[in-house]
GUDO-669245 format. One line per field, with one value per residue (C-alpha): z, y, x; residue number from 1. Coordinates in nm, 3 decimals. Layout:
z <- [Z, ...]
y <- [Y, ...]
x <- [X, ...]
seq <- [NUM, ...]
***
This chain:
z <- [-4.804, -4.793, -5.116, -5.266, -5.478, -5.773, -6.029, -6.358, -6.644, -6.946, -7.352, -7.248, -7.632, -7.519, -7.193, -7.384, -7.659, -7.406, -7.203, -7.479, -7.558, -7.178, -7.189, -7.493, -7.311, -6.988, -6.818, -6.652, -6.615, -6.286, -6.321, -6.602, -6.429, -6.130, -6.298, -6.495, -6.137, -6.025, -6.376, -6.259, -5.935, -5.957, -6.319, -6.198, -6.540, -6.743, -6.925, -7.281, -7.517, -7.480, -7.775, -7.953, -8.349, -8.479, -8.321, -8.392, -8.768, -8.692, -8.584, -8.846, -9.101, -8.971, -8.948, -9.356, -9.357, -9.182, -9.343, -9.686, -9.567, -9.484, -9.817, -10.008, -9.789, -9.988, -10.259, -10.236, -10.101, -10.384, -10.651, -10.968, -10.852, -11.180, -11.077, -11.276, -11.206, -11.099, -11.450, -11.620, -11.444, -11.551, -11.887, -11.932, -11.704, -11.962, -12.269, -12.157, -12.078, -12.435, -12.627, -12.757]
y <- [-1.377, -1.670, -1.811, -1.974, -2.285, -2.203, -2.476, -2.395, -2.619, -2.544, -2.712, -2.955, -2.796, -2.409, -2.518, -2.660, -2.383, -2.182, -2.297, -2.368, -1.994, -1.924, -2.129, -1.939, -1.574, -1.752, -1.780, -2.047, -2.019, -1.988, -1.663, -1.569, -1.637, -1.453, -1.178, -1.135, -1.153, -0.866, -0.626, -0.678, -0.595, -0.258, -0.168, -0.243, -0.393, -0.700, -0.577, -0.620, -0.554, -0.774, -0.665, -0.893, -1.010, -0.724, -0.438, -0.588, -0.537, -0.228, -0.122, -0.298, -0.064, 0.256, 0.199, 0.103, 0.406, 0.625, 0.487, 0.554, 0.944, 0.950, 0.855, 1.096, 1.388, 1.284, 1.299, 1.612, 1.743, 1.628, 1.874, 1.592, 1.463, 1.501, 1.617, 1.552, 1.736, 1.500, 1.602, 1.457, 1.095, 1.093, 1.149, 0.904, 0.632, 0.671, 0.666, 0.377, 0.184, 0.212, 0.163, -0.192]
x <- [-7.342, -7.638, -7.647, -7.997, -8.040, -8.284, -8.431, -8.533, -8.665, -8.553, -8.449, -8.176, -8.073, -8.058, -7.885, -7.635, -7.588, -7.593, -7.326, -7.073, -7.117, -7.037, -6.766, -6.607, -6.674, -6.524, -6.823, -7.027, -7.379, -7.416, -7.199, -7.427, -7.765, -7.584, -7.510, -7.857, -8.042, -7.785, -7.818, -8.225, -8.170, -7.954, -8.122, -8.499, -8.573, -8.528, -8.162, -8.233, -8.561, -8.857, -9.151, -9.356, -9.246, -9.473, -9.341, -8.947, -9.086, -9.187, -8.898, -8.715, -8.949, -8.908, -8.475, -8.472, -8.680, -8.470, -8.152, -8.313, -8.340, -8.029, -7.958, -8.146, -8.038, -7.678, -7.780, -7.971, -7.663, -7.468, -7.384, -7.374, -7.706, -7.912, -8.311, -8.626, -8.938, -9.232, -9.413, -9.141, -9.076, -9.476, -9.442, -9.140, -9.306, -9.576, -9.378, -9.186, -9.472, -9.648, -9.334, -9.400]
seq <- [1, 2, 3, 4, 5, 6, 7, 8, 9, 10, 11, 12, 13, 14, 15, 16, 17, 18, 19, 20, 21, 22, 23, 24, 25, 26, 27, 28, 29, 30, 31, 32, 33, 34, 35, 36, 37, 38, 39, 40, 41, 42, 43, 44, 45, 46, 47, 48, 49, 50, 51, 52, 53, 54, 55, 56, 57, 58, 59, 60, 61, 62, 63, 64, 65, 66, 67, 68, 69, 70, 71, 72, 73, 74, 75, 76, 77, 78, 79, 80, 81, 82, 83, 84, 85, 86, 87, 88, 89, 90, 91, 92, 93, 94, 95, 96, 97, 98, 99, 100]
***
């Protein structure tokens, strides 16, 4: 197999956090940068989630939402769940807020 030098720039900082993670997998980063061309190569696609810091919110949003369903379907589905009727978390919302 013909091998091929390649020369990146990057933070002399990340390099070296980088490589002292390596090094505690077992891994140098030649093997590493090896083996992220290869996943690119067989999977046709960068290998993990690129999006821009609004749509990681986004997606951050709608998992609390979903988790908070999830949530409320137990307790729907619990049988000592105590309900209240929409009228009446009004009226003692209101009462509460004019006792002085």
């Amino acid at each position: 197999m013909q091998t091929a030098r390649i020369s990146v720039n990057v933070d002399g900082e990340i390099k070296q956090n980088a490589q002292r993670i390596l090094s505690e997998i077992g891994m140098d980063l030649t093997t590493a940068i090896d083996l992220l061309l290869r996943t690119i190569v067989r999977e046709e696609r960068i290998p993990f989630d690129l999006r821009t810091e609004r749509a990681y919110r986004e997606d951050a949003y709608k998992e609390y939402i979903r988790m908070e369903l999830e949530k409320s379907k137990l307790e729907a589905a619990d049988l000592d769940t105590k309900w209240m009727s929409h009228d009446d978390v009004i009226i003692i919302d209101f009462h509460e807020t004019m006792e002085p």
